[in-house]
Each structure stands twice: as C-alpha cells, then as structure tokens.
N, C-alpha and C positions, 0 to 999 in steps of 0.2 A: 309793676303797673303804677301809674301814677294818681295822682289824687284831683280829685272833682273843688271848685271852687262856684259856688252860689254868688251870684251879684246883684244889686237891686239900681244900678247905675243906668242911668237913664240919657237917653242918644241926645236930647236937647242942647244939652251943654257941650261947647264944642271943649273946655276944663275939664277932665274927670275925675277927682281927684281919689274916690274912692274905688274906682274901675284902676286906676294909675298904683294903686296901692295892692290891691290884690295884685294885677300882672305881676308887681317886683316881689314877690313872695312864692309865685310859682318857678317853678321848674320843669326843665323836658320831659312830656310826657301825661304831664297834669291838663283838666279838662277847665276850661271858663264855660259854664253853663249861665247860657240868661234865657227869658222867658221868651220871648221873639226879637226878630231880628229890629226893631224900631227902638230896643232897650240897648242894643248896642252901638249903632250909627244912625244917623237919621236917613240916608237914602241906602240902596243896593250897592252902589261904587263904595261911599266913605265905608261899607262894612268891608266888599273888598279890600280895600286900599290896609284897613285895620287888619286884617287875616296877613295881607301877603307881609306889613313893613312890622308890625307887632307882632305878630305870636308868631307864624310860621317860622322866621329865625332864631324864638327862642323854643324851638317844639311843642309849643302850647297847642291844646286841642280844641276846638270851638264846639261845644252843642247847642241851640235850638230847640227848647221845648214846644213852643205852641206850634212849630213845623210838623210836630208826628199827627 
C-alpha cells in the first residue's frame, strides 16, 4: 500500500513549488490529499489536465477532502 502525502499548496499560483516537491518524492501507489479541489487547480479542467498529465503516469492517487 502506499503512502498518503498532505499538502497545503494553493491553486493560485500557476509555480508550485512545494506541490512540485512533494510529487518528486512520491511513488506508485502513494495518495496526494489536499483539502478541496480549488487547493489543487484553480478551475475543474486545470485539475483534470493535473490528474491525467501528472500523477496518473506516475500512479499517484488524488483524494479530495472537503468532497466527502
């Protein structure tokens, strides 16, 4: 199983440099949890676009807290 990573990286910046830092530390199978989806992209597509061309090819897993 892999391991969960917490972020506090915020969709404003189109830079991220501490969202850029966790990803290179993960590996397949590990989870990027952020608190809603406006902390990771600013619109619905840029989070798309963020799932299918980052983490999907590295097996990263996206969670969504404030979504439950």
């Amino acid at each position: 199983m892999g391991e969960g990573y917490l972020t506090a990286a915020a969709g404003i910046r189109k830079d991220r440099p501490k969202l850029t830092a966790t990803i290179e530390r993960m590996t397949a199978g590990d989870t990027l949890v952020i608190y809603k989806p406006d902390r990771g992209a600013r619109s619905v597509k840029e989070l798309l676009v963020f799932l299918e061309d980052t983490l999907a090819p590295r097996g990263i897993n996206l969670e969504i807290l404030g979504s439950r």
